[in-house]
C-alpha positions, 0 to 999 in steps of 0.5 A: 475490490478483493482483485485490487487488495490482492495485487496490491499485496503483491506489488507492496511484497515485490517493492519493499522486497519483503521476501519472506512474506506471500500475499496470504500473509499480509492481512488487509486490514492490519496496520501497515506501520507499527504493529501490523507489518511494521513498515517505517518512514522509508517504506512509506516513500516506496508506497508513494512511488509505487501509487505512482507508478502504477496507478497513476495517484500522486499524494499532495501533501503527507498527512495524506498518506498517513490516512491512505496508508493506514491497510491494505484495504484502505490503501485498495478502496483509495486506489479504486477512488483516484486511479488514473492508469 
């Protein structure tokens, strides 16, 4: 799991282009939105896709990313659930 969280952190940098951040500086169990790293409405789009992308999970309806995407962690243990790449 810590493998997955670790590159997921670095997937989730890479595709919302947070440039001054490492993997180090995001903590897997803070909030992605509002506090935590304070993504927004746009940045949840790009999580969809990169979940796509890169493991093959497609969310059916919003209010279910709204769980999934609570942290890194959540995020990681979903991921490990449903991947299919």
């Amino acid at each position: 799991m810590e493998e997955l969280i670790a590159q997921l952190k670095g997937k989730i940098i890479e595709a919302l282009n947070l440039v001054d951040l490492t993997p180090e500086d995001i903590d897997a169990d803070a909030p992605l939105f509002g506090e935590g790293l304070g993504l927004d409405s746009i940045d949840a789009l790009e999580l969809i896709l990169l979940m796509e992308k890169n493991y093959g999970i497609r969310l059916k309806n919003p209010a279910e990313g709204k769980e999934v995407f609570k942290s890194v962690r959540v995020m990681a243990e979903y991921i490990a659930a449903h991947r299919t790449k």
